[in-house]
C-alpha positions, 0 to 999 in steps of 0.5 A, a space after each residue: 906312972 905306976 904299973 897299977 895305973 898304965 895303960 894295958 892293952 888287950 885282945 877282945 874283952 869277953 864280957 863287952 861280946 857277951 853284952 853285945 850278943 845280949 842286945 842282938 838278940 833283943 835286936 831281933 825281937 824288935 825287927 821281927 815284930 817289925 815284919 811280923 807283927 800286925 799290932 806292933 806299937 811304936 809309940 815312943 815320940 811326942 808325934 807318934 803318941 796322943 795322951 791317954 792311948 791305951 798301950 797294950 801291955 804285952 805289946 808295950 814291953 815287947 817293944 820297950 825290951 828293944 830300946 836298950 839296942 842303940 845306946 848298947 851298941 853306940 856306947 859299946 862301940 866307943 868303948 871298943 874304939 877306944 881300946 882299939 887305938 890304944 892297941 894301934 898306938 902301943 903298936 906303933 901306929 902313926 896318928 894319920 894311919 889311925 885317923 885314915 882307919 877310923 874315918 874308913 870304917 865310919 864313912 863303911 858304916 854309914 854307906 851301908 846305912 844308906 845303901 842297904 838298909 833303907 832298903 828293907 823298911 817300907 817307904 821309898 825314904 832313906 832312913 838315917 838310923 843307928 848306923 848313920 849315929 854310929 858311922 858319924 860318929 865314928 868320923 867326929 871321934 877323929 878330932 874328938 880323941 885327941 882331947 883330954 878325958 876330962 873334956 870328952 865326959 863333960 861334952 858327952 854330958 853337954 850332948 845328953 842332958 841339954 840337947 832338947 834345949 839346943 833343939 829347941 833353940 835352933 828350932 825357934 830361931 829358924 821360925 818354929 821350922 825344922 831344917 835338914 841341919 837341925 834334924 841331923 844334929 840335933 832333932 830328927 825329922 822328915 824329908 821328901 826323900 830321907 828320914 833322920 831317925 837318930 839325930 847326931 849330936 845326943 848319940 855321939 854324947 852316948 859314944 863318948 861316954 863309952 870312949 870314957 868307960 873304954 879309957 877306964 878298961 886300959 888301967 890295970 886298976 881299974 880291969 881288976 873290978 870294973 863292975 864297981 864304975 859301972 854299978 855306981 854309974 849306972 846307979 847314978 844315971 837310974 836317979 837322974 832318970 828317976 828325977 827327970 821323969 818324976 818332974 815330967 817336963 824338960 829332959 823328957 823331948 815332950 812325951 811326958 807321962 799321963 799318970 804314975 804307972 809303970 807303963 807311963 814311966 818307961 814310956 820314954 821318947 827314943 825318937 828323938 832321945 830325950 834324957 830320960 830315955 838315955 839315963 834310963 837305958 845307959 843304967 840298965 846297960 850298965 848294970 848288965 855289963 856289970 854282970 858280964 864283967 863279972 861272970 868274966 872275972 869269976 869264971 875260972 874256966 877257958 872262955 867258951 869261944 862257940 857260946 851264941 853270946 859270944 859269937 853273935 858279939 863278935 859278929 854284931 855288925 854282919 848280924 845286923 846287915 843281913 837279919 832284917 832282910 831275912 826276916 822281911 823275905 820269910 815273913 813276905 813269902 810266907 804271906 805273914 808280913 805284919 799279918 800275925 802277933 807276938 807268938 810269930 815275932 818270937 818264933 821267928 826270933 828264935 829260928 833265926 838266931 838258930 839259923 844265923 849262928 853258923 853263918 856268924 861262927 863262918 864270918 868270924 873264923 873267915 875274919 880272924 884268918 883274914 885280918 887285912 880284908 875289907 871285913 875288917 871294917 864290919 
């Protein structure tokens, strides 16, 4: 094999940071609505919409500019996961310390799903969310990765575009019931004592398509113009949403259109995720972290290593644990919990970004410094 075409690793990509302290962002758009915002819309499932509701359009985008955040930081998270056991390997890392590794971090994150962030949402229910789809899998990745590349994109695909088929397959076969497996895996659902919000299996294919894109970053021929793969991929998955959509029947998990606005085409099921709801999300990311890659290739200055973006992606996880809780507080002491509108969703947006970028910029130093801690799992 050619130096062109061998594996390279590297520290911490720049653009992939860049991109994650986008989606933080936008992350905190989306929970600060959450405690702030007595018109807040979640209308994006089959359940949770009744055909020909008027969706109020500032209230609607709010939200929509939010769905971009799971499948950002699940597909990053498999892109950064892979690059990272290629540097344990280059290292000289045994197969069974890297499995140990993966399965640490995934069972941390997942823990933390259950046992602190089902805590700020309302309801006595423990709510499987993103990082229940990102700690698990992280866990299935440890047979996953010793697979070809071939075979992980062709089941990443399996996962994405025929999961409502296998949903509802098993659905039927089980009497038209939901059981706790189906809705793990395949279909979410609700239990008298937890909530699966992310069913497994069309994440993890979401995860696997950023392991494939994290394969590509480690060839030196693919490093020097990485926004060619991503612009044609995420072109190819904005067709594919465009075709789904427009039949308006499978790929769409029942949430179809009401007619050909803008707002009925967007209007895509996240709950579970439909193929609709992927392709178009999967391409919107792609195009952006195209952008970043690309402002990282020309950009002929140091990187700016204090740059909130940079930062808040190199801290996504710690931002994540503690910014809802924050908000739910403030918004509680200051009698405002899902009392006020949009204004104080922004607000409370941009106050605390301001607030949590010293204490991010102290988690990171304290992380570098510090390279065995248990933070190193965060």
């Amino acid at each position: 094999m050619n130096d062109s075409n061998s594996p390279k690793t590297s520290s911490r990509i720049p653009a992939i940071d860049w991109m994650r302290g986008i989606v933080i962002i936008l992350m905190t758009i989306d929970h600060a609505s959450m405690c702030f915002n007595s018109d807040r819309l979640v209308s994006d499932a089959y359940f949770l919409y009744k055909p020909g509701t008027y969706l109020d359009p500032a209230q609607f985008f709010t939200r929509w500019i939010t769905h971009l955040c799971a499948p950002a930081f699940v597909f990053l998270a498999g892109v950064s996961l892979a690059i990272n056991i290629e540097k344990r390997v280059s290292q000289g890392e045994n197969s069974k310390s890297i499995d140990q590794y993966i399965l640490s971090r995934g069972l941390v994150i997942f823990i933390i799903e259950i046992a602190w962030m089902s805590l700020v949402f309302p309801g006595k229910h423990i709510i499987l969310q993103v990082l229940y789809a990102i700690g698990i899998s992280f866990i299935c990745m440890i047979p996953l990765r010793r697979l070809r590349t071939s075979w992980i994109f062709f089941i990443a695909l399996v996962a994405i575009f025929f999961n409502e088929l296998l949903a509802g397959l098993f659905i039927h076969l089980n009497g038209g019931e939901i059981s706790v497996p189906i809705a793990l895996f395949l279909s979410g659902g609700v239990f008298e004592y937890f909530i699966v919000g992310y069913p497994l299996f069309p994440w993890l294919g979401i995860m696997l398509l950023g392991w494939v894109l994290g394969k590509f970053l480690l060839y030196q021929s693919f490093q020097h113009s990485p926004e060619k793969i991503l612009l044609f991929g995420g072109s190819l998955f904005f067709l594919l949403f465009l075709v789904i959509r427009g039949f308006n029947g499978l790929g769409n998990m029942l949430l179809l259109r009401d007619n050909h606005s803008l707002i009925q085409w967007l209007h895509v099921s996240k709950y579970p995720p439909s193929a609709s709801y992927i392709t178009l999300e999967i391409s919107l990311m792609a195009f952006l972290l195209a952008f970043c890659f690309s402002i990282q290739r020309l950009n002929e200055k140091p990187i700016n290593k204090k740059n909130p973006l940079y930062v808040f992606g190199q801290s996504a996880l710690f931002f994540y644990v503690i910014h809802i809780h924050l908000l739910a507080v403030v918004a509680k002491a200051l009698g405002m919990y899902e009392k006020s509108g949009l204004l104080s969703t922004y607000v409370a947006t941009v106050l605390l970004t301001i607030a949590l970028y010293p204490l991010c910029l102290l988690y990171r130093k304290h992380k570098t410094s510090h390279p065995k801690s248990w933070l190193r799992f965060i």
